[in-house]
Each structure stands twice: as C-alpha cells, then as structure tokens.
N, C-alpha and C positions, 0 to 999 in steps of 0.2 A: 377625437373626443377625450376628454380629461375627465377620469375617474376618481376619486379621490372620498371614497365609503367610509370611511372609521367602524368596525366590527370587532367584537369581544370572542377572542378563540379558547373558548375553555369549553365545549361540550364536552358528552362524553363520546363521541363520535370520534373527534378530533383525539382524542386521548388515546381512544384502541387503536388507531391507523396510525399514530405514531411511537408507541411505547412496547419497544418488540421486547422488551424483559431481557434477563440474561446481560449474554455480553454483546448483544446485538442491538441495533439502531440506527438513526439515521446519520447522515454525514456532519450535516454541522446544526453549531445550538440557534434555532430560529427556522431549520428549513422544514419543508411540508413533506419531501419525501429522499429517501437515501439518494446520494448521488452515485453513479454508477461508475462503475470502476473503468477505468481507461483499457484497451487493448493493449497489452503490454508486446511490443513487436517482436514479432521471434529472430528477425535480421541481428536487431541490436543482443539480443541473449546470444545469440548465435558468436557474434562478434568478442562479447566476452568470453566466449569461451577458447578462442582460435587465440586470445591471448594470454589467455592462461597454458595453452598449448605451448605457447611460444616463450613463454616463462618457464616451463617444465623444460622444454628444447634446451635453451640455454646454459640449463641448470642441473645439469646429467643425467637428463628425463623423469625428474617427477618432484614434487613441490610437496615432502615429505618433512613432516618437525624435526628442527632443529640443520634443515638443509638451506642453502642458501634459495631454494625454488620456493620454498613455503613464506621468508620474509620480502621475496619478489611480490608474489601476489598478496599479500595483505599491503602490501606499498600501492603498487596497483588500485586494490580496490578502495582502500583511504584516499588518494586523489580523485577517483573520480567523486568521491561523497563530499570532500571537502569543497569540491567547486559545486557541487549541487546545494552548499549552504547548511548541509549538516552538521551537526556538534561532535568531531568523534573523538575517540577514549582507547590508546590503544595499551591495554593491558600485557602485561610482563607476567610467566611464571614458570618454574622451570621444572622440565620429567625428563629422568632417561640421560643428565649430564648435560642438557641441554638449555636454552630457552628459547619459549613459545610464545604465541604470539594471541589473543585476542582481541579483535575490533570489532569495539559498540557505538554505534551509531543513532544520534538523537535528534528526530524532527522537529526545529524550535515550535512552542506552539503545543494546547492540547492541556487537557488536567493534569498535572504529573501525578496526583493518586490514582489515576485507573491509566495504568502504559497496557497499553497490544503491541506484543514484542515477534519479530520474525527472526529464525534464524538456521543457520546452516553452517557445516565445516569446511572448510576451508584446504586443509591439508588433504596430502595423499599419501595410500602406502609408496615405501621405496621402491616397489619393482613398475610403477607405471604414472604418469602426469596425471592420474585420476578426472577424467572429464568428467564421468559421466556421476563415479563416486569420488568428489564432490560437488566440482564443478558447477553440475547441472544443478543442485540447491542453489549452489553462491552466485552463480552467475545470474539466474533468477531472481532473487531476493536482490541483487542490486540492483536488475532492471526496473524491478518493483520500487525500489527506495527511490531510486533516480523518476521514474511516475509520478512518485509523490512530489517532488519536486518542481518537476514538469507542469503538473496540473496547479501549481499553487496551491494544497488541498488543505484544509484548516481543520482537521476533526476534532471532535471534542473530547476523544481522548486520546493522551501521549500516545506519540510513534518512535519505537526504537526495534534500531534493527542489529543481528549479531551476527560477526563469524569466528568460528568455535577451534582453534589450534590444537593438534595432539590429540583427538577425536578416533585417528584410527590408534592410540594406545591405550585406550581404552575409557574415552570421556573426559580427558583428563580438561581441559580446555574448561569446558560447558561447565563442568565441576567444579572446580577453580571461581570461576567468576558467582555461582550459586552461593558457594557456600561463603564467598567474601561481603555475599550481598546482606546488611543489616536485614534482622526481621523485617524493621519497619518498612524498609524496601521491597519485599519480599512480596509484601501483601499489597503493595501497589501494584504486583503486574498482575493482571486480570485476566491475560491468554497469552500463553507462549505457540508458536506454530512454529514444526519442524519440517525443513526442509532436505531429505538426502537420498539422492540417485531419483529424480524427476525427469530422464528421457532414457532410459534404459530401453537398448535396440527391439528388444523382443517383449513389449512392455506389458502389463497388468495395469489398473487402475484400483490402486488401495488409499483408503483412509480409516486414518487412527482413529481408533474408537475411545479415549479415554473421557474426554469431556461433550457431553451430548449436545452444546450447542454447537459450539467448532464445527463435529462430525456431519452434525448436520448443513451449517455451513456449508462444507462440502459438497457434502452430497445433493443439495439441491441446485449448486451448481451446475454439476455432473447430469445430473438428469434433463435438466435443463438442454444440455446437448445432446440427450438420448442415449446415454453411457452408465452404465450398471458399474459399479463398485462394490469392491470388497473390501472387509475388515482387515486391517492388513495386522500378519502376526510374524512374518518373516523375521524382520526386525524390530520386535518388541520389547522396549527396554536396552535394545542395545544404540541406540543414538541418544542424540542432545537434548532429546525431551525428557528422559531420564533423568538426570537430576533436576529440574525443574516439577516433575509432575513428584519426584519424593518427597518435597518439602510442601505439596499441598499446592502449585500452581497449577492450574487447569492448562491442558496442553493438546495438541492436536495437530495433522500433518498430512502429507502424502509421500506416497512409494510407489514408483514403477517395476521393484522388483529385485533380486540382486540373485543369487545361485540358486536362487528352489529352482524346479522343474515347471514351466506351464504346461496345465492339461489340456488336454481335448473340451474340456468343455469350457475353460479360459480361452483355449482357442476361438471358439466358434462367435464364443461374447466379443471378445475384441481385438479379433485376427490374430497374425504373426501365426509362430508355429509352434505348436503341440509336443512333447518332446524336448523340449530344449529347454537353458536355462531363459530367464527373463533379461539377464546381462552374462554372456559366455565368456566375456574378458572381465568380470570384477573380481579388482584385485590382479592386474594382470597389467602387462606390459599393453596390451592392445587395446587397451580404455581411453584412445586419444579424442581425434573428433573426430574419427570416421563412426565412434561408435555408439553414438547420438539418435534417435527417433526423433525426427524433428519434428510429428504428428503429436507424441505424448508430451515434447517441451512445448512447444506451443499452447498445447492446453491446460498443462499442469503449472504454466507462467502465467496467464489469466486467471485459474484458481487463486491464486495465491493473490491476484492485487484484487480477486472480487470477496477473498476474503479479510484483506486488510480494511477494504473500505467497509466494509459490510460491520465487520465487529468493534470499529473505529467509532461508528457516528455516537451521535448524541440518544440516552433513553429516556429524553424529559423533554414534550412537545411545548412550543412557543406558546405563554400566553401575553394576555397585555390588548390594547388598543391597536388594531391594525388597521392603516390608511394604504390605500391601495391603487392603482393603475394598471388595467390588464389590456389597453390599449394598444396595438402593433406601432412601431412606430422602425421604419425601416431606417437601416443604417446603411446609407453611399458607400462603397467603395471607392479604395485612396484613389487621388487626395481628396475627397468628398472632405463635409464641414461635418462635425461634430452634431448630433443631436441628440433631443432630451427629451426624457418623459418625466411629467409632473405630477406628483400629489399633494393635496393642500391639507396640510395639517391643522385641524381647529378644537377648540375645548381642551387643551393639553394645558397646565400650567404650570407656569415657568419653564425650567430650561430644558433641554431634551437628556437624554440619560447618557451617561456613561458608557452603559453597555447596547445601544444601538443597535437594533437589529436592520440591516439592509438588504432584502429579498432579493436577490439578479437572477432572474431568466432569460439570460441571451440567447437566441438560434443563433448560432453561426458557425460556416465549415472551417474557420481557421481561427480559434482564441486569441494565437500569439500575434493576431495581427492589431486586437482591439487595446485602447487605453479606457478604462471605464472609470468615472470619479462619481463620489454622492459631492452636490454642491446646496451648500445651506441657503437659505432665505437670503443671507448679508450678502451671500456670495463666495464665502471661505470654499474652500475645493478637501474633500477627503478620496484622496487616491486609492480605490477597492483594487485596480486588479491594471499590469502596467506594462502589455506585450507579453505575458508568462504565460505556462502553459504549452507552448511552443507546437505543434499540429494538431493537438487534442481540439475538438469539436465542441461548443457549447459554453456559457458561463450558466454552469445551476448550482448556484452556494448562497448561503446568507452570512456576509461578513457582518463583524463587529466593529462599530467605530464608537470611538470616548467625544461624542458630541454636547459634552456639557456645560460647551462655553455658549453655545447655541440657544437660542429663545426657540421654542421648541414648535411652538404657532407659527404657518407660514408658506411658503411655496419651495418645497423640496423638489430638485431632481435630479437625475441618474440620467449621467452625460457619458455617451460613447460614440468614441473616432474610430474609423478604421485606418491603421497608419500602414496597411503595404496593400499590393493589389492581388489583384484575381478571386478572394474569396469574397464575399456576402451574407448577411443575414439581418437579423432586428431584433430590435429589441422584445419581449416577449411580455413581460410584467414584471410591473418596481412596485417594493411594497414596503415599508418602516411600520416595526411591532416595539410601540412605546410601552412597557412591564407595568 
C-alpha cells in the first residue's frame, strides 16, 4: 500500500520530544529522534592499543615527547584518520628543547559554529609505553572517530577530534593549540570531552563535573547500565580539559582512576579491590597491555561514541510539509533486484528545495551491504548512502539533498539493493519534509 499523507510538523508536542536544550539533541537536521550511537568494539580498541605497545617496543619502551615513540604513534594514529576521510592538521610546538607533536582531526560535514570536540594525549612518561595513561583515551577516541566514519554519520554539529603532545609535562600540548586558537574559534567549540586513563586495572567509574549537561551525559549513560559514578576529583585540572574549561569552553570527561587508593565502599559498588591503588603501575614501566580492564574500556568506549552522538545532533526539530510512506517494503537479499518505496508529492510549487530532507528507516542486520539512492519523478538518482557503514546495523538518518533542479510535484522514491549476502531486512519508512 502506497502512503503518501502530506502533514504540517510544527506542534508543540513535536517541538518538546525534539528540542533537548543545551548541547544535546538529535542526530541529524530532519530526523524524529537521536540516532544511537554505534557499539564501539572493544577487539578493535584493544588492537590499537597492542600497537601502540609495539611502537613504545620499538622505541626504547615508551612513546614519551620529544622521543622517537611519541612521533611513531601520532604517525599511526594520522593514517588511520586519513583513510577514514578525515581532514587532519598536525600541529608543531616545541617544550623541553624539543618538538611536539598535535593531531586535530575534522569530520567533513556539520555547522562549523557549534564543533563537539573529543580529546586525549597521546604521549607517555619516559619510564613506561603508557597504555593505560594514555593509551586507553587515544586508543578510544580513535575508535570512536573511526565510528563516525563507519556509520557514515552527518550531525548537525561539527566533529573534531584531538590528540594532545607533552601533556605529561604539564599540558603543554592542549595549551598550545587553546591558546593559538582565535577567540572567534574559541566560541565555536560548544563541548570539549576529555579522555585520560579510561581502563585502569582496578577501576572506579568518574565523571567530571564541570559542565551539567556533559556530566549528565554521562551519567545517564552509566545508569543506564546500572553503574553508579562518582565526581571525579583525583585529577582535577590536571588534564587536557584544563585549558579549555579556563578560557570558558564547557568540558567534561571520564576517569577510571590513577594512584588514589580505592575504598571499601568503591569496592563493594564496583568490584576490584579495596586497598589498592585504581592503576598500581601509573606512571610506571608496567603500564603495558597486560595492564588494561578490559570491562571498564569496553564501557568507558561506548560512553564516549554515546556521548558524541548524543551532543552532536541537531536542537531545531523538522518543520515544513511532510509526505510520507510507512509502508514495509522488504529488501531480497543479493543478488535480489532493487526495490522502492514511493511517495507522491502534490500541492508543492515549483521546484523542490535545496536543502531536502529525506527520512531512511532501514531495518537491516548489515548496512554495508545496502546501496540506497532518493530517485526523482524524471528519474535523476541522488546517492544517500553507498555500502558505508560497514557491520553497523540499520540506516535511521535524514540526509540532505540540493534537489532544486527537480519539479517538486511527483512520484518520489527511495531505492535499495542489497549488494552482498547473508544479511536481510526492509525498508521501514520514506519520508521528504519540504520547509
């Protein structure tokens, strides 16, 4: 059955369920509700880390400023960003006789006046290849970067990601790149989140308390998985969020812990042992990767891509004319034929707009296997979404397409193949919100 309603989305319903205030909102401009953040695999975090490992190995055990181990893995983690289609920037600046090294990383796409920025250092002290401090930040925030990549993900506002040089000499990195950064820059970034020592063996579960939506953020994460947190004040002011939160950008992070002592009653909340520090190697030759919780990276990696997406979307719900199809309409698995769902466009005049919003609700267990195109009335083809994505589950995003050569009255629809086998699903609902 072919659906094809035209409805006015301005209530005020429509308005509360999508306008979360702050710096939170939905994923992208046009859709109906946040898209949800990917599982970020712990294999793959894991895996970055065993080479960083192997870059401190090489490198007379530790990937410390101004040693050849510290411009290994910023080499490193620039390759993999660059084949993920990132824009990066690697920053020069020199402490200590030496020079450092920062890499900023820019997801094309997004407002550049409101960036959500992720970041973590990179470097280690001299006496250890630093996995865990800081590794277990960098290594995450790349997995997360590389996500975004993955999922093809379009938010509405800029994504840039950092990692911070000369950090164990006391911020020097983070600092550096703040304070080069024009005001006017300055007040474009809307949320900086720090990342340092996120799988600490004997772990705690803290988040920074500076800015209340962030923390919150967090925190309702964390609860989410029936996990209690605490404010974290161990190191307070002494990371990368530091000079970002003194010049007035709003900041926020996680920590599993580094020399305090956990207590008895941290115990009891969330195991390990009582007694001891939260990381007994930090700062230490024996911070490699045996000395990793792979329980608290695994969770504290999903934090961080549920808080990218989450403070990423759009806070300005779709209005405009909406034509609609909530039709099922199943998609064969390969080599099956292409199929479409249609809505019929009427009462629009003239041409369709520029900024085009096109609803995709795919089910399906394997993204990277569909091609999805919007095809106009004449028949022109606009390619939404082209094998990306790569095992992530679902297409729920509303792209934007510049259909304004298009006579805007007509028989639209949203055409998807699946070009490899085994997985399955269908299409869900196709929907165009003409402004």
């Amino acid at each position: 059955m072919n659906i094809s309603v035209p409805r006015r989305v301005t209530t005020a319903a429509a308005l509360a369920a999508l306008a979360l205030g702050g710096l939170t909102g939905t994923a992208s401009a046009g859709s109906q509700a946040a898209a949800a953040a990917p599982d970020i695999p712990l294999a793959n975090v894991k895996q970055h880390l065993a080479d960083l490992q192997s870059i401190a190995t090489a490198n007379g055990g530790n990937r410390a400023h101004g040693r050849t181990g510290y411009k290994a893995s910023i080499d490193f983690v620039k390759a993999k960003l660059d084949a993920a289609g990132y824009t990066t920037t690697l920053q020069t600046f020199t402490s200590s006789g030496a020079t450092g090294y920062n890499l900023i990383a820019d997801w094309p796409g997004g407002d550049p006046n409101q960036v959500i920025m992720s970041g973590s250092h990179l470097d280690s002290v001299t006496s250890g290849p630093g996995i865990n401090d800081n590794g277990s930040g960098s290594a995450a925030v790349l997995e997360t970067a590389l996500a975004v990549s993955r999922a093809g993900y379009q938010p509405t506002k800029h994504l840039r990601f950092g990692w911070w040089g000369a950090e164990e000499l006391g911020l020097i990195g983070s600092k550096y790149y703040v304070n080069n950064l024009p005001t006017a820059e300055r007040s474009k970034i809307k949320g900086y989140l720090n990342f340092d020592m996120i799988g600490s063996p004997n772990p705690g579960y803290f988040v920074y308390d500076d800015d209340p939506t962030i923390e919150q953020t967090f925190k309702d994460y964390f609860a989410g998985l029936g996990i209690a947190t605490e404010i974290e004040t161990e190191g307070d002011g002494r990371s990368d969020h530091a000079p970002f939160k003194n010049v007035g950008i709003p900041v926020g992070g996680l920590f599993t812990g580094a020399d305090y002592i956990k207590t008895a009653a941290q115990a009891q909340k969330w195991g390990g042992t009582s007694g001891q520090a939260f990381d007994r190697c930090y700062h230490s030759s024996c911070d490699t990767t045996a000395n990793i919780n792979d329980t608290a990276l695994d969770r504290n990696s999903d934090a961080i891509a549920h808080a990218v997406w989450t403070l990423s979307g759009t806070t300005t719900p779709p209005t405009g004319t909406v034509f609609e199809n909530s039709a099922d309409v199943t998609i064969p698995d390969s080599p099956g034929a292409a199929v479409t769902s249609t809505v019929n466009v009427t009462g629009i005049t003239g041409n369709a707009p520029s900024n085009l919003a096109v609803g995709v609700d795919i089910i399906h267990t394997y993204r990277g296997d569909l091609v999805v195109d919007l095809v106009a009335p004449d028949g022109s083809v606009y390619s939404l979404s082209n094998r990306s994505g790569g095992s992530a589950d679902n297409i729920q995003q509303t792209f934007t397409v510049n259909a304004s050569t298009e006579v805007a009255n007509g028989a639209w629809k949203l055409r998807a193949q699946d070009k490899a086998g085994a997985d399955t699903g269908y299409i869900n609902n196709f929907k165009l919100t003409f402004p």
